[in-house]
C-alpha positions in Angstrom: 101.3 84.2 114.5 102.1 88.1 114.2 99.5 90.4 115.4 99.2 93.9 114.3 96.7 96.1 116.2 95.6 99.3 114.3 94.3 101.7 117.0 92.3 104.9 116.0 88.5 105.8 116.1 88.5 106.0 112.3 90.0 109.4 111.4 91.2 110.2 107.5 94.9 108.9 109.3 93.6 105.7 110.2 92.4 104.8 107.5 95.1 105.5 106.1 97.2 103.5 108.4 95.2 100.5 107.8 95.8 100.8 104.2 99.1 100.4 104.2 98.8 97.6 106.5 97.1 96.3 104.1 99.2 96.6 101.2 102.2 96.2 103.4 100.8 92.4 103.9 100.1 92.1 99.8 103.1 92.6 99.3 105.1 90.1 101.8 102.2 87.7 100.9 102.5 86.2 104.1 99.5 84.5 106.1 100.6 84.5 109.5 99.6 88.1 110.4 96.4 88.7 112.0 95.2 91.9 111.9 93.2 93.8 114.1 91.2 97.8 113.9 90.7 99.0 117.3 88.0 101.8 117.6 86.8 101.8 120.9 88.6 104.4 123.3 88.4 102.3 126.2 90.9 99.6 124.4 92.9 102.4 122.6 93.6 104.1 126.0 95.2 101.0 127.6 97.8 101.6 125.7 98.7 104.7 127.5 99.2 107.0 124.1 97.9 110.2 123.4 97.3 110.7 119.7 96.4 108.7 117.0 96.9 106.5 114.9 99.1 104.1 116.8 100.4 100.8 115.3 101.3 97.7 117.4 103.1 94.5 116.6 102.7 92.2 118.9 102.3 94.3 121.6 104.4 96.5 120.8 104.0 100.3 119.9 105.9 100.8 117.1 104.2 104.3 115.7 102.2 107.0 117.5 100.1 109.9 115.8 101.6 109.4 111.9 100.9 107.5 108.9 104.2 104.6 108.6 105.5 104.3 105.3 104.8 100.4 104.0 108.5 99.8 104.2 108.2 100.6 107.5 105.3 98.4 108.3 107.1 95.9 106.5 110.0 96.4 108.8 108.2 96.1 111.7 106.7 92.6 110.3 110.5 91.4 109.3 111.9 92.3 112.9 109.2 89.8 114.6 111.6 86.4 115.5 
């Protein structure tokens, strides 16, 4: 199981972010990603970043304070062994 952690306190960037997550996963059509929006700045701050959004894969920070192209999202999902 793959787990991707969107964290951000629901700026426009975000949202965005989780789109593309979202279509990211429509478009590998796989079902062994569980995804997960983390709002709360007492989680978001464990993760010792500074801006938002951030994008982890399991648990790994993969992007900090942009918007990933789906490719990349898709990347990040392909490099998980």
């Amino acid at each position: 199981m793959i787990e991707i952690k969107i964290l951000g306190p629901g700026c426009p960037k975000c949202k965005v972010t989780e789109s593309q997550v979202k279509r990211a996963l429509a478009e590998l059509n796989r079902d062994d990603i569980h995804v997960e929006k983390v709002e709360k700045i007492e989680e978001i701050m464990k993760y010792n970043i500074l801006s938002t959004p951030a994008l982890v894969v399991n648990g790994v920070i993969k992007t900090v304070g942009r918007v990933p192209s789906v490719d990349q999202i898709k990347n990040f999902i392909n490099e998980v062994k």
